[in-house]
N, C-alpha and C positions, 0 to 999 in steps of 0.2 A: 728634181731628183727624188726616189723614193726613198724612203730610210733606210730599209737593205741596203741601198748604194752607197750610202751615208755613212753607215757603217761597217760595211764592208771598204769602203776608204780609209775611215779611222784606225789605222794600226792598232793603235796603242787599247781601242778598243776594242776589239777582237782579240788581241792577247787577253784583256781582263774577262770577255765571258765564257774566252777557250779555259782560264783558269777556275774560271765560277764551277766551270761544267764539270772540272777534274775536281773540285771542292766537292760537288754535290755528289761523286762518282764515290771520291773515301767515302763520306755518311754514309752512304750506300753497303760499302765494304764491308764499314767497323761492325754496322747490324749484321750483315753476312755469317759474320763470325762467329757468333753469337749461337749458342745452342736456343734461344727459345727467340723468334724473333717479335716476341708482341704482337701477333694475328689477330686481328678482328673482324669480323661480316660488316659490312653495308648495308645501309638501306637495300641496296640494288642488290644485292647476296654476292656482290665479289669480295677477294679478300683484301684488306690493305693492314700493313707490318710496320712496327715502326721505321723501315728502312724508307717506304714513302714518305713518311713525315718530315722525317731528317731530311731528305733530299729538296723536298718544298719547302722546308723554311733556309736552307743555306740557297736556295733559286731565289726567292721573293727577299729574303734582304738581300742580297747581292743585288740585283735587278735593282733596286728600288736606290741605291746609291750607283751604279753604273751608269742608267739609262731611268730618273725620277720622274721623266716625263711621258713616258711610256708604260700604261697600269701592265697587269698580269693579268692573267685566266687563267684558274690552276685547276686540277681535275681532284685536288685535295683543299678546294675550299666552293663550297657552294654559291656562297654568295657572289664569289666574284662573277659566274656567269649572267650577270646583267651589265656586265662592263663593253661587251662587243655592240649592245643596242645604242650607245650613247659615243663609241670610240671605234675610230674606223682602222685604226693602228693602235696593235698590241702585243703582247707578246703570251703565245701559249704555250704551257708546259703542260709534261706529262712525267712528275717525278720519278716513276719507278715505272714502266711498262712491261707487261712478263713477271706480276706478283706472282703469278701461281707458277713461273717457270725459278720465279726466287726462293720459293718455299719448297720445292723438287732439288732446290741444290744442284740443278744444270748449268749455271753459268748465264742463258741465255733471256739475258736481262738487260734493259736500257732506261737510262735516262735521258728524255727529250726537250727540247726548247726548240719553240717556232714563233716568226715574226709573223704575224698575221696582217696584210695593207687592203682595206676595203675587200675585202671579202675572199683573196685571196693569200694562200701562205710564199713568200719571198724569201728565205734564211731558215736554216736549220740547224741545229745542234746536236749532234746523238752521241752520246755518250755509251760506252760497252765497257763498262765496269771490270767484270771479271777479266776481259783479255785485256785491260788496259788501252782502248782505244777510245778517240774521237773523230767523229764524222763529220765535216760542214761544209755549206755548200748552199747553191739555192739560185734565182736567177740571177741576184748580184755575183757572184763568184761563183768559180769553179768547184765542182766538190774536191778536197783534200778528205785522207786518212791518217792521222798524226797518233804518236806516240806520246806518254806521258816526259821526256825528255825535250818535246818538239820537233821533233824529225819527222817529215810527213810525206806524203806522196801524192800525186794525182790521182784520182780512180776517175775512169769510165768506161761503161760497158762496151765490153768486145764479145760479137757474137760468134759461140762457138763454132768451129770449121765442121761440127760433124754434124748429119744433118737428123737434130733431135733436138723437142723445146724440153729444155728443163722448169719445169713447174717446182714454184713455190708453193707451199701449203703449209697452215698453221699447225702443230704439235696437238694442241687441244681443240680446238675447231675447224676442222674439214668433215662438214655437213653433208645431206647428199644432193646438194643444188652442189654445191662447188663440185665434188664427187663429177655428177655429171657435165655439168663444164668440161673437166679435163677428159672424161671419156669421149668428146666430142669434137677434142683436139685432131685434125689430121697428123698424121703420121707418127711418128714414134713420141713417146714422151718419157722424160724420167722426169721422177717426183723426189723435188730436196724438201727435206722440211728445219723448219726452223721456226723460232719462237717468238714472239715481242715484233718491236720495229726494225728486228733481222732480217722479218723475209722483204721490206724493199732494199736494205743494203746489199743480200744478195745479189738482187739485177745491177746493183751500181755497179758492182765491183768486177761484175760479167761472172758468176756462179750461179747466174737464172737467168731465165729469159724471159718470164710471166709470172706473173702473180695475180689470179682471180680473187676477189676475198667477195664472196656472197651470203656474207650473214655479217651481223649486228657489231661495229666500232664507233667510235667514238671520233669527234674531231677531235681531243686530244692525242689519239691511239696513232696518227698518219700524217698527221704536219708536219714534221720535223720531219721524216726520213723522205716523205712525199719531197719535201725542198733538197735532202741531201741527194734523191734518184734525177731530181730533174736536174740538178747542178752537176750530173753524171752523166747525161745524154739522155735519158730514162723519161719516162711521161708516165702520168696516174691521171684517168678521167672514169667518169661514175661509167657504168655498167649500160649507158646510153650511149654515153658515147658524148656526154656533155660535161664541161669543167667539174673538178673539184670547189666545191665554195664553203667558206667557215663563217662563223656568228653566226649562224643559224637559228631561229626559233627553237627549232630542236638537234639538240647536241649528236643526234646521231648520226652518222654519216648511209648516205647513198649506198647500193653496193656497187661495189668500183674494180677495176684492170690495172694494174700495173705491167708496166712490160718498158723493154727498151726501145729505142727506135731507131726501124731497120736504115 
């Protein structure tokens, strides 16, 4: 049985990392709030706020008593990426996805958590802060959309009757490879856009049909919603036409398709 299954069986644990994830959602908040939120550059020149931090250290101690035998890979700690070369089962987060749509004050921000099993991701966690949602889902289970209450629903994609792909596209990156992509689309198309790891929630929920992404992500940036689209009917494969794969030598990811299946 793989650990996904594992725990996706254990009740009682998935209520505590459905909680972890609303835990990590307030930190998230309380910075929100905040007129100045502590911005800093990166080595890599992206930004990160104290609203990341906060949300990576209420993930990794939660995690670390939940599930002690299971390490982390956090996209707000360095070191730990040497943890996938030695560990074939893990968990990847990505505390704050959508800094730069958090420091815009758009709402359209998430917090992520993915089960990572030999090289592929099985369970995800997406958290949506501002509208108060949680996504999860993944091969062990079906994707759910719950409420901070617990009240939750089934999502999966239903393709729309009218005959037009609607296209995802990022808010700050649609380059002109992606650009062209879509203009290559037969037939009509409309273009939704959205921020963070929204645009694969979109195809879950059936408000997209496609999602090309042809420029530079991260495995942390797609794990988690990639398991919440496939637990939705949904598939994500690189831009080949070949699997998704994580622990990679290098953290960046392929450029890859999202889309539902027909």
């Amino acid at each position: 049985m793989s650990m996904a299954s594992k725990i996706a069986n254990d009740e009682a644990l998935i209520k505590s990392i459905k909680q972890l994830m609303w835990k990590a959602g307030d930190a998230i908040l309380e910075v929100y709030k905040r007129d100045d939120f502590g911005t800093e550059i990166k080595g890599d020149d992206s930004p990160v706020t104290q609203a990341d931090l906060a949300a990576h250290n209420v993930l990794v101690a939660g995690l670390a008593e939940l599930t002690p035998d299971i390490p982390v890979v956090s996209e707000e700690d360095k070191a730990s990426l040497t943890i996938p070369k030695a560990n074939p089962v893990y968990w990847l987060i990505d505390p704050l996805d959508g800094t730069k749509e958090f420091i815009k004050r758009n709402g359209e921000f998430t917090c992520n958590l993915a089960l990572i099993e030999h090289n592929r991701v099985t369970l995800g966690f997406v958290g949506v802060p501002a509208l108060e949602e949680l996504y999860v889902g993944g091969s062990a289970i079906p994707s759910w959309r719950t409420g901070p209450a617990g009240k939750g629903m089934r999502i999966k994609h239903v393709r729309s009757s009218r005959k037009i792909t609607r296209v995802v596209a990022s808010k700050s990156h649609l380059n002109e490879e992606t650009q062209a992509f879509i203009d290559n689309i037969s037939g009509d198309v409309e273009l939704v856009q959205a921020g963070s790891s929204l645009k694969f929630l979109k195809i879950a929920t059936g408000d997209a049909d496609l999602y090309p992404r042809l420029a530079p992500t991260c495995e942390w940036d797609t794990a988690a919603a990639q398991a919440v689209l496939e637990g939705a009917g949904g598939k994500v494969t690189q831009a080949n036409g070949g699997p998704m794969i994580y622990g990679k030598d290098e953290i960046l990811n392929p450029h890859f398709i999202a889309s539902a299946v027909e």
